[in-house]
N, C-alpha and C positions, 0 to 999 in steps of 0.2 A: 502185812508189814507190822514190827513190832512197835508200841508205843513209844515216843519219842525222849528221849530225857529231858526234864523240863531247865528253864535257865531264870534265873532270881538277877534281875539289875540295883545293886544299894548304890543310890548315891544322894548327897547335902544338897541335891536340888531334884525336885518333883521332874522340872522343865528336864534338866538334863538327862535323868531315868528316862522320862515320855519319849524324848526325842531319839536316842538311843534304840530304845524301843521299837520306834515306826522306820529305823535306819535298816534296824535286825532283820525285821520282818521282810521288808521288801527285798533284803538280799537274800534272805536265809528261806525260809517258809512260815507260813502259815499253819503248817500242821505242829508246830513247837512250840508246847505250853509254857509263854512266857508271862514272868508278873515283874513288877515295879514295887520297891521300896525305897521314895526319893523324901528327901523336909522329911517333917514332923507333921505329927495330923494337924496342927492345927495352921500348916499353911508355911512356915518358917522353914530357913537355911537349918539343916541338923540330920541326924539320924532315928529313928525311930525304932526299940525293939519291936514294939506291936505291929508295926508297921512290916518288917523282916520276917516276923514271926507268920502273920497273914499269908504275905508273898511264896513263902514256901509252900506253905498249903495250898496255895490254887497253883500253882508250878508244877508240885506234885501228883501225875498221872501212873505211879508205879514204877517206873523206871529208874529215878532217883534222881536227886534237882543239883544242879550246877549254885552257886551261889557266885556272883562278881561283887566286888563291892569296888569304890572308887578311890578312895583314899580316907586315912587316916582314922577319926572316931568310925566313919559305916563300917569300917577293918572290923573293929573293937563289939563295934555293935554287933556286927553278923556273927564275931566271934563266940559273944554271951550267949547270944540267943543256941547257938550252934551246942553248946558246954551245957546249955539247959537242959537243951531237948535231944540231946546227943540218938544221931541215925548214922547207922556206916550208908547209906544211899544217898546222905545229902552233904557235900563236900564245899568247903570253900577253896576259891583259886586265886594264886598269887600271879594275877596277868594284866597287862597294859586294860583297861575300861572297854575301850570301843573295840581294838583290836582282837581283845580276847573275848570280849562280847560277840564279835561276826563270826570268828573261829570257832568259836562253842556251838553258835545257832547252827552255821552250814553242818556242821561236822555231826550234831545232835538231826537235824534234821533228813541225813542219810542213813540213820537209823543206827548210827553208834551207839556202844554201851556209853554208860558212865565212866568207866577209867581213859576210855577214848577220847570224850567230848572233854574232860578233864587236863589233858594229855595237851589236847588242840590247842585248848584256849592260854593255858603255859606257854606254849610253844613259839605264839604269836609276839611275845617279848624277844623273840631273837630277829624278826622278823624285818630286814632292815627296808627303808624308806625312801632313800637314793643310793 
């Protein structure tokens, strides 16, 4: 099986990233190189480029990393970081947090390419609720 495309969580809160996180996993797999970019290092509500910047790198298994971010500055943030270090493998995606968070993991963890796992986690914004 090929390498999984990995998935980067930004958001203004650690807790909310973490928890996300262990939401993904349980539904999606284990075999999906997931990381966390939540607060700032030092503990606070915010985003963090270093923090973003990290998370891509351990995300990053070859296959090319998903980015979600939550709202607003993490946008901005994942943005710069993204314009700095500019990779066609690592894309950011305009999708609902959690929704397009579980769409990316399942979807990455059947062994989709990057345009797929990209595709998924979009897709989950049309995605209605009742």
């Amino acid at each position: 099986m090929r390498t999984p495309v990995g998935i980067v969580l930004v958001s203004h809160s650690a807790e909310l990233a973490a928890g996300l996180r262990l939401l993904v996993e349980q539904i999606g797999s284990d075999t999906v190189p997931l990381a966390t970019a939540g607060g700032t290092e030092d503990g606070r509500i915010g985003t963090s480029y270093d923090l973003v910047l990290t998370a891509i790198q351990q995300a990053d298994q070859g296959a090319g990393v998903v980015v979600l971010p939550d709202l607003g500055s993490s946008v901005l943030t994942a943005r710069t970081v993204l314009e700095d270090h500019p990779r066609t493998d690592v894309t950011i995606v305009d999708a609902p947090f959690v929704e397009g968070a579980v769409a990316a993991v399942v979807t990455a963890a059947s062994g989709a390419d990057l345009t797929t796992v990209v595709k998924a986690a979009e897709e989950a914004r049309n995605v209605h609720k009742l």
